[in-house]
Residue frames relative to the residue before (quaternion, step in Angstrom):
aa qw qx qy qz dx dy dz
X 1.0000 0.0000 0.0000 0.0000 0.00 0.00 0.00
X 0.3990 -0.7393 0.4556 0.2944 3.47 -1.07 0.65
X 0.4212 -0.5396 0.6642 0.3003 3.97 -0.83 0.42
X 0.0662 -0.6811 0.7290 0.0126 3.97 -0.53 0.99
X 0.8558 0.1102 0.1655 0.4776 3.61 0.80 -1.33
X 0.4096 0.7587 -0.5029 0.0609 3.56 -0.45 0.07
X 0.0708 -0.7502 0.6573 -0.0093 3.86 -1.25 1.07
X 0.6414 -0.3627 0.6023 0.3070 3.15 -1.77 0.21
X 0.0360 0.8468 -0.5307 0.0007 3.80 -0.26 0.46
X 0.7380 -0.1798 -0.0690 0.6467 3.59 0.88 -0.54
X 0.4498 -0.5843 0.6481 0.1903 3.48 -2.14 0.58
X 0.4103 0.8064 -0.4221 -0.0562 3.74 0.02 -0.12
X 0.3055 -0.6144 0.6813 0.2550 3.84 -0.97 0.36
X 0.8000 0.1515 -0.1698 0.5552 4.56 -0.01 -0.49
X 0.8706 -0.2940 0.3108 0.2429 3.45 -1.65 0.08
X 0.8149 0.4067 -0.0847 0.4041 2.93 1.09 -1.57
X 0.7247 0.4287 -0.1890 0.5052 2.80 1.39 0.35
X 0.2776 0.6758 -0.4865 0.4791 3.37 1.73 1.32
X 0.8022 -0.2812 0.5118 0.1244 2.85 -1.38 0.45
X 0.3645 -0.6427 0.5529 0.3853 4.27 -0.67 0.33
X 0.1402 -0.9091 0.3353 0.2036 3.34 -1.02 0.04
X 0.0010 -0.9267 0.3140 -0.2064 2.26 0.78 2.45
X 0.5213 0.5907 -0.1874 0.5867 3.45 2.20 0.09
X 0.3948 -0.5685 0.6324 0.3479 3.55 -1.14 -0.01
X 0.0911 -0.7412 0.6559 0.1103 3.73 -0.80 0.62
X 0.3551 -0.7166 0.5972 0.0610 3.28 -1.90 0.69
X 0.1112 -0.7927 0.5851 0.1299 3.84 0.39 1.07
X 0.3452 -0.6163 0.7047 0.0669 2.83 -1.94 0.50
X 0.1959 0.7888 -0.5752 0.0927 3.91 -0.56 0.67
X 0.0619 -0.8536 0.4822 -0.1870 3.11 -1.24 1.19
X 0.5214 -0.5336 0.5039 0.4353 3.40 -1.02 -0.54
X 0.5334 -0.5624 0.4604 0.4327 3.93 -0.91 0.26
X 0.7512 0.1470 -0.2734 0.5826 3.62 -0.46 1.05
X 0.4406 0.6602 -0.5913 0.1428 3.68 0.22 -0.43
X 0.5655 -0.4853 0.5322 0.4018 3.93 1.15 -0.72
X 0.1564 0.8270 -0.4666 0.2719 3.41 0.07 1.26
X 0.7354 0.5375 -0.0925 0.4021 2.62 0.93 -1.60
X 0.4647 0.7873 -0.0890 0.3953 2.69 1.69 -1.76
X 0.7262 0.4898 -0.1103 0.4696 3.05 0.30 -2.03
X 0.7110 0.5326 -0.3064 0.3419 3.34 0.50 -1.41
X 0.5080 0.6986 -0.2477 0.4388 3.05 1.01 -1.43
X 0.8697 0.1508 -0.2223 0.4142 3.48 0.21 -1.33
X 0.3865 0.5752 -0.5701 0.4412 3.79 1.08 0.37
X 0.7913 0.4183 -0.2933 0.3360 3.78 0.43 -0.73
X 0.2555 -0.8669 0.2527 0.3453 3.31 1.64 -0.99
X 0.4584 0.7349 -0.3048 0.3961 2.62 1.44 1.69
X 0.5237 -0.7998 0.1665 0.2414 3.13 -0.14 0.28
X 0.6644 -0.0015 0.1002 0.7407 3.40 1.57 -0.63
X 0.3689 0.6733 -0.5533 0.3233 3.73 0.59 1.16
X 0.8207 -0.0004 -0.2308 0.5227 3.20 1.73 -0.03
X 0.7081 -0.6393 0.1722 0.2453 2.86 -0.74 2.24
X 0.0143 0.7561 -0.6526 0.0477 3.95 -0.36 1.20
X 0.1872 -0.6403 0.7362 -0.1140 3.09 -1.76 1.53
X 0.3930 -0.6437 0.6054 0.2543 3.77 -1.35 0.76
X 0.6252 0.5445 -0.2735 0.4877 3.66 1.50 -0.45
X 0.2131 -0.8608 0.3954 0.2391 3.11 -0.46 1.27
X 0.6805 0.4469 -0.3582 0.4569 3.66 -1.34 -0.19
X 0.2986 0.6782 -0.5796 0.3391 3.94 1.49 1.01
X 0.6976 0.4118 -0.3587 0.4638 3.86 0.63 -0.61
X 0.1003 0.6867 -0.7196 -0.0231 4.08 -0.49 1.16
X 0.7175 0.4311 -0.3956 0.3778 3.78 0.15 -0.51
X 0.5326 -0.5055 0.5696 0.3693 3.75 -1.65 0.11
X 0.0971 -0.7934 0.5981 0.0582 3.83 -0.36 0.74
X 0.2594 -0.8445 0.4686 0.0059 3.43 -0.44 1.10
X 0.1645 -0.8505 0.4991 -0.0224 4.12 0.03 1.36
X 0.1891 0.8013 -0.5622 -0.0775 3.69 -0.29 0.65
X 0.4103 -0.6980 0.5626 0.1671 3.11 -1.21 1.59
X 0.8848 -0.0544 0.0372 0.4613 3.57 -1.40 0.23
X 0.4246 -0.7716 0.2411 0.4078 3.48 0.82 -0.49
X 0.4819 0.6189 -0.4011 0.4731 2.85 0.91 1.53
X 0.6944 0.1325 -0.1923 0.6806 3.79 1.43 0.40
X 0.2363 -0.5851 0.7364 0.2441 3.17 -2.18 -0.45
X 0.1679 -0.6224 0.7300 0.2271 2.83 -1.84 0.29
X 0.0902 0.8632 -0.4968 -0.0005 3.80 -1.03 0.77
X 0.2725 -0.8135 0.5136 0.0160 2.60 -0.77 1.72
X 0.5557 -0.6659 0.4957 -0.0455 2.89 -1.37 2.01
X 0.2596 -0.8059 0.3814 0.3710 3.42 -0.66 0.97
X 0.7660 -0.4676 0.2347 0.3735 3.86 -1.05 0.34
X 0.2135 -0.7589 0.5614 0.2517 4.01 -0.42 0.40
X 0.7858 0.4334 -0.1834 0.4014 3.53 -1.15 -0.39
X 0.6823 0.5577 -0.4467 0.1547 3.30 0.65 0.99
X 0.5097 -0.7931 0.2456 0.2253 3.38 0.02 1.55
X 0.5665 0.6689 -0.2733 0.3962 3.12 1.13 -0.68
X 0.6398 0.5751 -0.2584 0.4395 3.73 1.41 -1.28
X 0.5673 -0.6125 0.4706 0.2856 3.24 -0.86 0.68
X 0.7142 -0.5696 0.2787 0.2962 3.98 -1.23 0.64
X 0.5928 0.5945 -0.2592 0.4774 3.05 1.83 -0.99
X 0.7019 0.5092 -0.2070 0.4530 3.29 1.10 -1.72
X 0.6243 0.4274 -0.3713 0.5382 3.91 1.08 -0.44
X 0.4852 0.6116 -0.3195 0.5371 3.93 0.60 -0.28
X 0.7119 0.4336 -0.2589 0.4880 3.61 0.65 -1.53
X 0.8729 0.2405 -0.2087 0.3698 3.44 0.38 -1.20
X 0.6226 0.4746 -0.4530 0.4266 3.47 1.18 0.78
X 0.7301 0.2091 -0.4752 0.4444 2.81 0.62 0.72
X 0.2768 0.6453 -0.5256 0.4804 3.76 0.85 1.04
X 0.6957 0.3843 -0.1208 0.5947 3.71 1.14 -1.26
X 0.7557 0.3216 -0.3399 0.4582 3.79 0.63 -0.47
X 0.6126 0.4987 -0.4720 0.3915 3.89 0.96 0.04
X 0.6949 0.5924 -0.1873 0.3620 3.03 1.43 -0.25
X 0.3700 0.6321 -0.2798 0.6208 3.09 1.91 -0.30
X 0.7592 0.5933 -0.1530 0.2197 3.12 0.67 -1.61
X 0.7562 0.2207 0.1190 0.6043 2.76 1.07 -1.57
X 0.6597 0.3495 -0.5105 0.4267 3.76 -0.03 0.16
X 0.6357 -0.4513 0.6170 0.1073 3.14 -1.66 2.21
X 0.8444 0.3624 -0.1659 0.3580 3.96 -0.35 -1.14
X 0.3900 0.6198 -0.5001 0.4621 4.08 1.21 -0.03
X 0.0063 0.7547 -0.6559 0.0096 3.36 -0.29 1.44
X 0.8482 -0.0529 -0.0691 0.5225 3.68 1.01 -0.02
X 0.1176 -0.8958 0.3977 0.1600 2.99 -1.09 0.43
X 0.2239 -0.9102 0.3340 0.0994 3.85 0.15 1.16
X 0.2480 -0.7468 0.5804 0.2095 3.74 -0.28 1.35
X 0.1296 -0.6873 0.6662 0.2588 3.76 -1.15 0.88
X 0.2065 -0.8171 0.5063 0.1828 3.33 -1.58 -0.05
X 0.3838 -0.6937 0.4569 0.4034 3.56 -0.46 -0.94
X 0.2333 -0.9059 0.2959 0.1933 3.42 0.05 0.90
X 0.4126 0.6650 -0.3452 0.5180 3.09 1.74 0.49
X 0.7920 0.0614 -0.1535 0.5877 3.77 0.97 0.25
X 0.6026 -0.5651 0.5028 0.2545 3.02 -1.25 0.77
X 0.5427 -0.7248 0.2936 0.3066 3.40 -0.87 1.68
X 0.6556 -0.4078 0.4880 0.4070 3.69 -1.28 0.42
X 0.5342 -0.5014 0.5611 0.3852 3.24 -2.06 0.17
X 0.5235 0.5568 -0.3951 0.5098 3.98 1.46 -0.46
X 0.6575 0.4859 -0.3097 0.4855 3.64 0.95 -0.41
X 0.6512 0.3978 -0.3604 0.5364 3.52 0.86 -0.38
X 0.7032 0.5145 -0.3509 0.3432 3.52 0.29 -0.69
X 0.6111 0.4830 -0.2772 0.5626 3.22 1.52 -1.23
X 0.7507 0.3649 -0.3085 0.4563 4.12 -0.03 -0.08
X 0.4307 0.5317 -0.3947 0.6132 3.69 1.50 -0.24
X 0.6994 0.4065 -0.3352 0.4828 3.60 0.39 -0.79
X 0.6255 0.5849 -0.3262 0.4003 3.74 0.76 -1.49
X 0.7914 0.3871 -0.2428 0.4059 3.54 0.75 -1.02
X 0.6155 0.5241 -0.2329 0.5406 3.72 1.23 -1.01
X 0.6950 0.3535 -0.3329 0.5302 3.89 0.93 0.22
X 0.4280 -0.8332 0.0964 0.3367 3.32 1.66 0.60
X 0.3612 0.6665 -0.6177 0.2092 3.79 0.90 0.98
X 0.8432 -0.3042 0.2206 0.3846 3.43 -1.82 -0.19
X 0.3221 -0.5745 0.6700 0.3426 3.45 1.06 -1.01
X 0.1786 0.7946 -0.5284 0.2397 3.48 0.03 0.77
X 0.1524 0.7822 -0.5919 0.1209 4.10 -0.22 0.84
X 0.1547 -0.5715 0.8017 0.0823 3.02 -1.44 1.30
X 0.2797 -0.6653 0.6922 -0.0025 3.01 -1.94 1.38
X 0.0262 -0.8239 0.5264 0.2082 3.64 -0.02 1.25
X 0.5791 0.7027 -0.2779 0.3061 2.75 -1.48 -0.89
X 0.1690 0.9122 -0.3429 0.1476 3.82 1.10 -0.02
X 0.6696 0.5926 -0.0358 0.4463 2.74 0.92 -2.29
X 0.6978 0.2855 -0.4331 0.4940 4.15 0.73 -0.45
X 0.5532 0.6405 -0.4201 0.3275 3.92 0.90 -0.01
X 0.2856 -0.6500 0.6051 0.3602 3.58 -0.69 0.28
X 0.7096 -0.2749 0.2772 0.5865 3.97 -1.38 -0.03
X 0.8741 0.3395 -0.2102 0.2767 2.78 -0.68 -1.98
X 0.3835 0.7798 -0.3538 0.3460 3.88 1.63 -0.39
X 0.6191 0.6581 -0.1278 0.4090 2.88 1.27 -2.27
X 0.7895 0.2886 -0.2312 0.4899 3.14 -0.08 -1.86
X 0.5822 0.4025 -0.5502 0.4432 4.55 0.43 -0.36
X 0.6498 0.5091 -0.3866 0.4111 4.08 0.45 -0.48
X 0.6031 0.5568 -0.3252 0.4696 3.40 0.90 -0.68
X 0.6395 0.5666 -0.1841 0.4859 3.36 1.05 -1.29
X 0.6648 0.5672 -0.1664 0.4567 3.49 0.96 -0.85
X 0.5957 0.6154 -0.1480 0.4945 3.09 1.31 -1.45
X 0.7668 0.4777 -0.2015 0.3784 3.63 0.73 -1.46
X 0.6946 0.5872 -0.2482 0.3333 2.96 1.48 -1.11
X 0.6739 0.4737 -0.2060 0.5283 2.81 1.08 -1.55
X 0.6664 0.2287 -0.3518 0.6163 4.46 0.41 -0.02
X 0.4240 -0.6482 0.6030 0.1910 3.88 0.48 0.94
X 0.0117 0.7807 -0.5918 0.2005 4.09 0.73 1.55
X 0.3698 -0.7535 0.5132 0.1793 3.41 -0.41 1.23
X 0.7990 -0.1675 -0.1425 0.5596 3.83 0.91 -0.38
X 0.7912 -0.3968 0.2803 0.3715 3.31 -1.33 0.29
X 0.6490 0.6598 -0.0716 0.3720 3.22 1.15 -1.54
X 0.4894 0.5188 -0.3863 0.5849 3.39 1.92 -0.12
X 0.7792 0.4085 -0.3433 0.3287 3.26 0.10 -0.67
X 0.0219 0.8360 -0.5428 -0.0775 3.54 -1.08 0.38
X 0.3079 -0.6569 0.6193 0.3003 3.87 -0.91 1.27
X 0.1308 -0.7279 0.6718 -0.0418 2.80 -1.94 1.10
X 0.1558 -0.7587 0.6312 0.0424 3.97 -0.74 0.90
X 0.2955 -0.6724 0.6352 0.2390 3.64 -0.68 0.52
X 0.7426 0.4026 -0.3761 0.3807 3.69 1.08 -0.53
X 0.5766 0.5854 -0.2543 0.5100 3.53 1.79 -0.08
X 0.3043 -0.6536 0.6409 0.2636 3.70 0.92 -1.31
X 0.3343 0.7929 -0.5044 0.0712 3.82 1.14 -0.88
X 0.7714 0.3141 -0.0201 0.5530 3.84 -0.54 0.01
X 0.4017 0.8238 -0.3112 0.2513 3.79 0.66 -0.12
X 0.5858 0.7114 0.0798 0.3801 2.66 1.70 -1.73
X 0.7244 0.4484 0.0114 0.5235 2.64 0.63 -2.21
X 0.7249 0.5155 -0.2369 0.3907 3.57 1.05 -1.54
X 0.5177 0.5471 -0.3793 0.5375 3.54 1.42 -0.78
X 0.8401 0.2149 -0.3046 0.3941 3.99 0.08 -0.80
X 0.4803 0.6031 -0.4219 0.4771 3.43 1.04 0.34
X 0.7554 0.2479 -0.1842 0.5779 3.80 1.18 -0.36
X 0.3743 0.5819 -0.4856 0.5343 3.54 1.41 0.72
X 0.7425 0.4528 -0.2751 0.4099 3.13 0.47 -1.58
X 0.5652 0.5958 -0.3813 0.4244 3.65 0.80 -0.67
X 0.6848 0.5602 -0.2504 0.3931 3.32 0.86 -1.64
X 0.5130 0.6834 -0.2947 0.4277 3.76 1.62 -0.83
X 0.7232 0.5895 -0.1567 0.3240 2.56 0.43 -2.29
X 0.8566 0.3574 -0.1233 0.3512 3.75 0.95 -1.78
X 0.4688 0.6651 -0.2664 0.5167 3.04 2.15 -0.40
X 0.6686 0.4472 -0.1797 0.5662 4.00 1.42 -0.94
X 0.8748 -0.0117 -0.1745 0.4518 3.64 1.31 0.32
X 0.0130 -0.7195 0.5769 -0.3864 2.77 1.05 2.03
């Protein structure tokens, strides 16, 4: 899909402060650092439209992307970071679970990972949930690029097992210094955008 247009459109932390929901939206969820932002960045082809930080647990707010005007991308804040205080981990789960909850327009949701380690127990729970609330089960595996081939395909393997991935074909390796998979991911969330837009 081409990018004709895309902005930052809303910042929010509560409900009332989404965005209409007048688009299909694509979430992003993750661990703190896993490369969200990153990612996002290169779905849009931009470079710093969303705000990257080597420090994790830098995304707290929902950040709301509208593409051409006809989708979102939304980037979820990070989970699993140990470092954050009890209050501040409290705060952003449930910033990320009213939102799960309650947005009508979540036409998918996509768990990123690192494909250098076998996912977290926060990573299983969070794609157990992704799949049992009935989306595709969709996983971007960043990071790519520090893996050699045959690395790739044992991490991949690892990956499936351990988030019990029904096919292979969900998962995709992803390199911010490649773009790898970019493509593919852009008409894979077009179609969707078709699909929910033809039976709205």
């Amino acid at each position: 899909m081409k990018i004709k247009s895309c902005e930052l459109e809303k910042v929010a932390v509560k409900q009332e402060q989404y965005p209409v929901a007048d688009v299909p939206e694509f979430a992003f969820c993750g661990r703190s650092n896993v490369g969200k932002s990153s990612f996002i960045n290169a779905m849009l082809g931009r470079k710093n439209l969303a705000h990257t930080s080597g420090k994790p647990g830098k995304t707290r707010t929902i950040n709301f992307y509208r593409i051409n005007d006809m989708l979102r991308l939304v980037d979820l804040p990070g989970y699993g970071y140990a470092v954050a205080s009890k209050k501040d981990q409290d705060a952003w789960a449930k910033t990320i679970n009213d939102y799960l909850a309650y947005r009508e327009n979540l036409a998918e949701l996509i768990l990123l990972v690192d494909i250098r380690h076998e996912p977290s127990a926060q990573d299983k729970e969070m794609y157990r949930w992704i799949v049992e609330s009935g989306y595709a089960g969709m996983i971007v595996a960043t990071k790519a690029d520090k893996l050699s081939k045959n690395q790739r395909q044992k991490a991949i393997s690892v990956i499936r097992k351990a988030l019990d991935v029904e096919y292979k074909e969900l998962i995709f390796p992803y390199s911010a210094v490649t773009r790898e998979n970019i493509d593919v991911l852009w008409d894979e969330l077009y179609q969707m955008t078709l699909y929910h837009k033809n039976n709205d």
